[in-house]
ZAKOL-926477 format. One line per field, with one value per residue: residue in three letters; x, y, z of N, C-alpha, C in turn; residue number from 0. Coordinates in nm, 2 decimals, always signed. Atoms other than C-alpha are relative to their C-alpha. Layout:
// ZAKOL-926477
residu <- Ala:...
n_c1 <- X:...
n_c2 <- Y:...
n_c3 <- Z:...
ca_c1 <- X:...
ca_c2 <- Y:...
ca_c3 <- Z:...
c_c1 <- X:...
c_c2 <- Y:...
c_c3 <- Z:...
num <- NUM:...
// end
This chain:
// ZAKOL-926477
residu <- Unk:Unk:Unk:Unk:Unk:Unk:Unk:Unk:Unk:Unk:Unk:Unk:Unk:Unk:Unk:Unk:Unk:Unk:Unk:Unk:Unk:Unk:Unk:Unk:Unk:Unk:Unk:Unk:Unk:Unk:Unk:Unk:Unk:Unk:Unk:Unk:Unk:Unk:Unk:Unk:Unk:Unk:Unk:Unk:Unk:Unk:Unk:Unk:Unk:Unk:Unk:Unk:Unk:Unk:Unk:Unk:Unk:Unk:Unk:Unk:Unk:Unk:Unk:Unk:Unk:Unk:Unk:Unk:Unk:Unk:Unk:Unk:Unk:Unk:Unk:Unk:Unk:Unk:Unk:Unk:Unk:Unk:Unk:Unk:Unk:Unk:Unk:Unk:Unk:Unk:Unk:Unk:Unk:Unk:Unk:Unk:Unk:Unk:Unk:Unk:Unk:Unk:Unk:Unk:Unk:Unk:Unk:Unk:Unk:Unk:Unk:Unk:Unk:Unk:Unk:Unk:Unk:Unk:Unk:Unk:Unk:Unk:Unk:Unk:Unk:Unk:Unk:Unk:Unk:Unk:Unk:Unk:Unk:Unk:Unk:Unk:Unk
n_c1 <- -0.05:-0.09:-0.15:-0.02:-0.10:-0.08:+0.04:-0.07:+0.12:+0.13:+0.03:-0.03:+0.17:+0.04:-0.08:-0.04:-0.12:-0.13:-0.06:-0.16:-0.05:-0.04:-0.03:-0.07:+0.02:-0.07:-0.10:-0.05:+0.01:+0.08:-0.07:-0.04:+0.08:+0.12:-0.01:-0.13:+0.08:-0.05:-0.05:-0.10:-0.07:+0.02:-0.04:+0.05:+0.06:-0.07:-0.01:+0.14:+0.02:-0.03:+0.13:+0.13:+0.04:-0.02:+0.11:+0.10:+0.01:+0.05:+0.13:+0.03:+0.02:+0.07:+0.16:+0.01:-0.01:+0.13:-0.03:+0.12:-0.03:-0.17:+0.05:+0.06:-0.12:-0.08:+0.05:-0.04:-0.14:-0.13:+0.00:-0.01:-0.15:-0.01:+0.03:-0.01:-0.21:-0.10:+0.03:+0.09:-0.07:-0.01:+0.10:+0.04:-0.13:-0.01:+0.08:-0.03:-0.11:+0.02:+0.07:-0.11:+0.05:-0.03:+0.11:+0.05:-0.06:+0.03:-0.11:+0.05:+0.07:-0.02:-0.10:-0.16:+0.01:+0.08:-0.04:-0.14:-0.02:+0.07:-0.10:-0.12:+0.03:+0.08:-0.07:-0.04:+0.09:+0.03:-0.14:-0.07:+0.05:-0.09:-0.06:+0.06:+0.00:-0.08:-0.10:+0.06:-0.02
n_c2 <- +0.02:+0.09:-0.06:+0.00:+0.08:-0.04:+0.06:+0.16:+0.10:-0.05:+0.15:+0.12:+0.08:+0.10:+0.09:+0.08:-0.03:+0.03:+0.15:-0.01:-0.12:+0.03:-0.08:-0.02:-0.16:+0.02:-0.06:-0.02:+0.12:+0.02:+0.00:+0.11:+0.11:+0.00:+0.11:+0.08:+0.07:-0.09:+0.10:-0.02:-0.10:-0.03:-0.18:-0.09:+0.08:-0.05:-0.17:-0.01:+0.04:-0.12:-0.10:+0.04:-0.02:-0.19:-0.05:+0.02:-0.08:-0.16:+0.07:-0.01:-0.14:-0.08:-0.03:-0.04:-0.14:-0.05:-0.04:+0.07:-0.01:+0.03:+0.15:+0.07:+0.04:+0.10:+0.10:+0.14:-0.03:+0.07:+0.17:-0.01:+0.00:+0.14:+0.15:-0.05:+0.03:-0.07:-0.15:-0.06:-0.05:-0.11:-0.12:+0.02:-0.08:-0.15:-0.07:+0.01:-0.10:-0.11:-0.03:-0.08:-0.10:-0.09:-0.05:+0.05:+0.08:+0.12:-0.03:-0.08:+0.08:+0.12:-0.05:+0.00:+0.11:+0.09:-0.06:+0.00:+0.13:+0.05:-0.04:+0.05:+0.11:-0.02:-0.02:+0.11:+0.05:-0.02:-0.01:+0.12:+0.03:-0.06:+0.10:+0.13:-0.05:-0.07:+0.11:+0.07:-0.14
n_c3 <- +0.14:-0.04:+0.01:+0.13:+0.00:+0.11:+0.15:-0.05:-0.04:+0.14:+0.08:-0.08:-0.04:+0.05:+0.08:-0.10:-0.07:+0.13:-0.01:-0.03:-0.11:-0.13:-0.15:-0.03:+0.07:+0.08:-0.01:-0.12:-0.01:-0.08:-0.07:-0.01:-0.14:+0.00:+0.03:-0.08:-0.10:-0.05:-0.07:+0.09:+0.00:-0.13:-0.05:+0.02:-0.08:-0.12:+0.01:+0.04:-0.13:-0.11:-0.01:-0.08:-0.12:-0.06:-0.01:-0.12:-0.14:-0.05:+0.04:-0.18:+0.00:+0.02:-0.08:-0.16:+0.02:+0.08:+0.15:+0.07:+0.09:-0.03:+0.00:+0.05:+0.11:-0.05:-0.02:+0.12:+0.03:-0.08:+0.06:+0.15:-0.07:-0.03:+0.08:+0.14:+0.12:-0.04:+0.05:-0.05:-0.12:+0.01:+0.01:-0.13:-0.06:+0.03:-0.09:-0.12:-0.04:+0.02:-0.07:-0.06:+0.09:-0.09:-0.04:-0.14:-0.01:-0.07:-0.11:-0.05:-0.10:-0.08:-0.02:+0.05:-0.03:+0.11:+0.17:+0.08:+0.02:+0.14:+0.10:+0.04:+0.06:+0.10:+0.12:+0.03:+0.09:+0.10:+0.02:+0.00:+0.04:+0.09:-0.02:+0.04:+0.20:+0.09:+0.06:+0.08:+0.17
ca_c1 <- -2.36:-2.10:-1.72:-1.62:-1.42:-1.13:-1.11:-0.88:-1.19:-1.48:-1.31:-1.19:-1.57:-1.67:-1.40:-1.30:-0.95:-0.62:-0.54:-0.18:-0.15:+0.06:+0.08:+0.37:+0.50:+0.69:+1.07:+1.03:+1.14:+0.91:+1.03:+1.27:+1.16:+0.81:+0.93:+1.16:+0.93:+1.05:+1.16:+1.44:+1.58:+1.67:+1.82:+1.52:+1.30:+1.50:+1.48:+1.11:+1.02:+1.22:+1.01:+0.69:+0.74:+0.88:+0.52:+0.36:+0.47:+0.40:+0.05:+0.02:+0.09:-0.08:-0.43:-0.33:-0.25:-0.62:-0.45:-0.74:-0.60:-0.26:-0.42:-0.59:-0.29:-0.08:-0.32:-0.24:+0.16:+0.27:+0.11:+0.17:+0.54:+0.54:+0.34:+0.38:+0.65:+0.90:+0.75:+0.44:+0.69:+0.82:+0.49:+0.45:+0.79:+0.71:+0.38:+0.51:+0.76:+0.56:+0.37:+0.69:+0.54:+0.70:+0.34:+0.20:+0.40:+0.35:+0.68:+0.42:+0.20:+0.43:+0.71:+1.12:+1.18:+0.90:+0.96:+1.30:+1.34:+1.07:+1.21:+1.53:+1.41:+1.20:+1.47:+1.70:+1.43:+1.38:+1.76:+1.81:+1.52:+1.67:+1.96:+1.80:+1.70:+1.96:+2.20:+1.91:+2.02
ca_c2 <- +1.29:+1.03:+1.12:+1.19:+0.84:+0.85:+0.70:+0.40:+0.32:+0.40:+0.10:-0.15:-0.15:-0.20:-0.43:-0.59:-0.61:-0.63:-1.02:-0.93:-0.69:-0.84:-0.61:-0.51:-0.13:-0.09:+0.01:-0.08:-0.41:-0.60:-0.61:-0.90:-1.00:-1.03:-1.37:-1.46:-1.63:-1.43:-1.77:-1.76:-1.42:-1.45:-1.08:-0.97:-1.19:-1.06:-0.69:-0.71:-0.92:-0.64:-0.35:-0.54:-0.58:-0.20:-0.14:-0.36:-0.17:+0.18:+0.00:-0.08:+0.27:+0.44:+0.28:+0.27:+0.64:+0.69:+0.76:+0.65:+0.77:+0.67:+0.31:+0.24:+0.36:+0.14:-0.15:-0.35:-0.25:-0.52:-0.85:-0.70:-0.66:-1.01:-1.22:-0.97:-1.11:-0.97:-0.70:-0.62:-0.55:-0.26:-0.07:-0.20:-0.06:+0.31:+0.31:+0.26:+0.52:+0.76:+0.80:+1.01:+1.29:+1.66:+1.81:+1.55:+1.27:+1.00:+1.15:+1.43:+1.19:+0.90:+0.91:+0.90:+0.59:+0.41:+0.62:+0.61:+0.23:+0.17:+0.43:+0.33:-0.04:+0.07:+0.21:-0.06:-0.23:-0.01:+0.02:-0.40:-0.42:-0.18:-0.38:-0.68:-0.53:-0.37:-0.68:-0.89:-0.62
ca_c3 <- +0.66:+0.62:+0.57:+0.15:+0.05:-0.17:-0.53:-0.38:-0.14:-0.42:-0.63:-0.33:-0.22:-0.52:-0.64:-0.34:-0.22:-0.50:-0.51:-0.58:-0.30:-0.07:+0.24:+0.18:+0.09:-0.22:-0.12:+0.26:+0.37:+0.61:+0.95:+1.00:+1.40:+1.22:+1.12:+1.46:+1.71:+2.04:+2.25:+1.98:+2.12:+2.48:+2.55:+2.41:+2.64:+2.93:+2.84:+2.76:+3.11:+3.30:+3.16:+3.24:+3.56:+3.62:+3.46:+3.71:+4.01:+3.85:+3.75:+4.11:+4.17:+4.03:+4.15:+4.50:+4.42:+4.26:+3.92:+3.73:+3.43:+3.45:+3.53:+3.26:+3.00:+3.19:+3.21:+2.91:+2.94:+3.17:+2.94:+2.64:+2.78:+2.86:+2.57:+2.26:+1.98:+1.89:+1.60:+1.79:+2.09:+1.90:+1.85:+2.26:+2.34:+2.19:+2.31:+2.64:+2.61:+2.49:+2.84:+2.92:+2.74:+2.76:+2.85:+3.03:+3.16:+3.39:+3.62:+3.71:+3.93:+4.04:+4.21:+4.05:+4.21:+3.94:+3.68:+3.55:+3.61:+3.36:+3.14:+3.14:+3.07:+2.80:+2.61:+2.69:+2.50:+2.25:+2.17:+2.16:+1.94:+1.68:+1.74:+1.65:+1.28:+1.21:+1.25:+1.03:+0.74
c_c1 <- +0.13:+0.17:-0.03:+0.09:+0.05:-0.03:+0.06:-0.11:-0.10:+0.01:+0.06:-0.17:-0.08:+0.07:+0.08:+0.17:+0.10:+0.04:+0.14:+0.07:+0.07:+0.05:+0.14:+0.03:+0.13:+0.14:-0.01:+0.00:-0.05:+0.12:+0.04:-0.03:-0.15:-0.01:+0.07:-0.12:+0.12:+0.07:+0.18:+0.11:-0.03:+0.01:-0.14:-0.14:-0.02:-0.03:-0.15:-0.08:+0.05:-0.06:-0.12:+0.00:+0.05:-0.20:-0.10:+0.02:-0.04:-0.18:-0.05:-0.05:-0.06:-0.17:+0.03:-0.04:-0.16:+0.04:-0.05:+0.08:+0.13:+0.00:-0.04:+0.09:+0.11:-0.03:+0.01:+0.16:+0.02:-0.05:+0.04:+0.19:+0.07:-0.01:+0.02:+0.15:+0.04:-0.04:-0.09:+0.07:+0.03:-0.11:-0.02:+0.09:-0.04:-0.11:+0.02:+0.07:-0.06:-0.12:+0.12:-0.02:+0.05:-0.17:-0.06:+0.06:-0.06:+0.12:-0.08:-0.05:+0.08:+0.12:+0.13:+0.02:-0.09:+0.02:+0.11:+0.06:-0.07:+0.03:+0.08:-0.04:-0.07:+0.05:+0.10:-0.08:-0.02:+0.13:+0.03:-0.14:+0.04:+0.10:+0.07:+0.04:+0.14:+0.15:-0.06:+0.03:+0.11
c_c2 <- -0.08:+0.09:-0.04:-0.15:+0.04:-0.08:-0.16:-0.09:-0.01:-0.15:-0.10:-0.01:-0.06:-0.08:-0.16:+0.01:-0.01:-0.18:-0.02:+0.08:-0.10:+0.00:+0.03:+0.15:+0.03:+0.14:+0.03:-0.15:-0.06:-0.02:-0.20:-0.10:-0.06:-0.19:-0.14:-0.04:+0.04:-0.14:+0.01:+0.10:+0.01:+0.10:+0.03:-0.01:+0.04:+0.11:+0.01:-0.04:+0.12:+0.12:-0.06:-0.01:+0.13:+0.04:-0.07:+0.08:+0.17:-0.03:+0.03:+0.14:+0.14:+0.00:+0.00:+0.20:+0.08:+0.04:-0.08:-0.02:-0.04:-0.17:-0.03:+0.03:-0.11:-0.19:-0.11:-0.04:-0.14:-0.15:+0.01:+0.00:-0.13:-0.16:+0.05:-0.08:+0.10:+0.15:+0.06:+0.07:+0.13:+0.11:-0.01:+0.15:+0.20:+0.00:+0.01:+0.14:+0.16:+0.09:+0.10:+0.09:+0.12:+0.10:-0.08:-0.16:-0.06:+0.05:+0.08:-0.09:-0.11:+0.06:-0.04:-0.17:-0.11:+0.04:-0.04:-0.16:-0.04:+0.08:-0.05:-0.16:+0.00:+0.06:-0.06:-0.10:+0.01:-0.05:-0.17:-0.04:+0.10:-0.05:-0.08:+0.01:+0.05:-0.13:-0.11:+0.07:-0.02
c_c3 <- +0.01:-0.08:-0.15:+0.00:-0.12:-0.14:-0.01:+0.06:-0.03:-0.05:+0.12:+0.08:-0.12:-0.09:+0.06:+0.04:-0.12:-0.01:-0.01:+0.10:+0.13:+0.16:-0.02:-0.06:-0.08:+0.06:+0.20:+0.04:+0.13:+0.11:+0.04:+0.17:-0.04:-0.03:+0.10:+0.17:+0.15:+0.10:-0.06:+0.06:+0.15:+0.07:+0.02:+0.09:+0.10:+0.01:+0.04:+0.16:+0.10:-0.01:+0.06:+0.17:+0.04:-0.05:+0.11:+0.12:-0.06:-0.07:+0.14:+0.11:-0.01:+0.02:+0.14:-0.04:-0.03:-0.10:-0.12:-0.16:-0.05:+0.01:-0.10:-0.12:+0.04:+0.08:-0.08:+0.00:+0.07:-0.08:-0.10:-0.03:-0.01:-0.11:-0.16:-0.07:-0.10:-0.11:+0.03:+0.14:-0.01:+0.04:+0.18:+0.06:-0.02:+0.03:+0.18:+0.07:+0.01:+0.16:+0.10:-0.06:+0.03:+0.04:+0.09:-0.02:+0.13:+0.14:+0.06:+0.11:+0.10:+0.00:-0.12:+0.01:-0.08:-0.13:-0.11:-0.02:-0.09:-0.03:-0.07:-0.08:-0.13:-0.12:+0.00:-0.12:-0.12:-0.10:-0.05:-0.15:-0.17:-0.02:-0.17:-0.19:-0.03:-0.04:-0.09:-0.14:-0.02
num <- 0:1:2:3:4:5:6:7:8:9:10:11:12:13:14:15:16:17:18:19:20:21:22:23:24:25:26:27:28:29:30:31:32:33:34:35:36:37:38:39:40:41:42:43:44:45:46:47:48:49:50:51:52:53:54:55:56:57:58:59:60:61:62:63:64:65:66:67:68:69:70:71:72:73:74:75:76:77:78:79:80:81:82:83:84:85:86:87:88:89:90:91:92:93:94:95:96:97:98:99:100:101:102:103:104:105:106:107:108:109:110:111:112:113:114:115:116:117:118:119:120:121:122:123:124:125:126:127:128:129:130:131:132:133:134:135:136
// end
């Protein structure tokens, strides 16, 4: 039986999409790196390249280790690290972070020594990218 749709997705199937809708959300202003091509922003360049490579070695890490699971959340982290700009970095940055979980964390399996260096970098990261916005405001 298929899922109930709402009365928004009833008339956009059969209406098709709003033509004045312009993706944006009334009373939240789009994010200003969404427009700053990341070459532009060398810090953030810097920041961003020093997580990724902390995630390549606990990448590494974790399949030497057999940490199957642990490999394959941290299999996209080190390009996306690397080639993401600068407002897809955000959503990068916090999914990154969030592999520091208090239930099940990534410190459980790998050692201190990989952990906390990507950590740290990754809220250096986060922190410069908040920053960012907040001096565009």
């Amino acid at each position: 039986m298929p899922a109930a749709r709402s009365a928004h997705q009833v008339r956009r199937a059969a209406n098709g999409p709003d033509p004045s809708y312009d993706g944006s959300v009334p009373g939240v202003r789009p994010s200003v790196l969404r427009d700053r091509p990341r070459h532009e922003l060398p810090a953030l360049d810097e920041v961003a390249l020093a997580a990724a490579r902390g995630a390549d070695r606990l990448l590494a890490a974790a399949r030497a280790g057999g940490h199957e699971r642990w490999a394959q959340v941290l299999a996209a982290l080190p390009g996306r690290l690397r080639d993401d700009p600068p407002a897809t970095l955000v959503v990068t940055a916090r999914r990154a972070r969030a592999i520091y979980g208090p239930k099940d964390s990534i410190r459980d399996v790998l050692p201190d020594e990989l952990t906390l260096p990507f950590r740290d970098a990754l809220d250096r990261l986060i922190a410069l990218l908040a920053s960012l916005e907040a001096e565009a405001r």
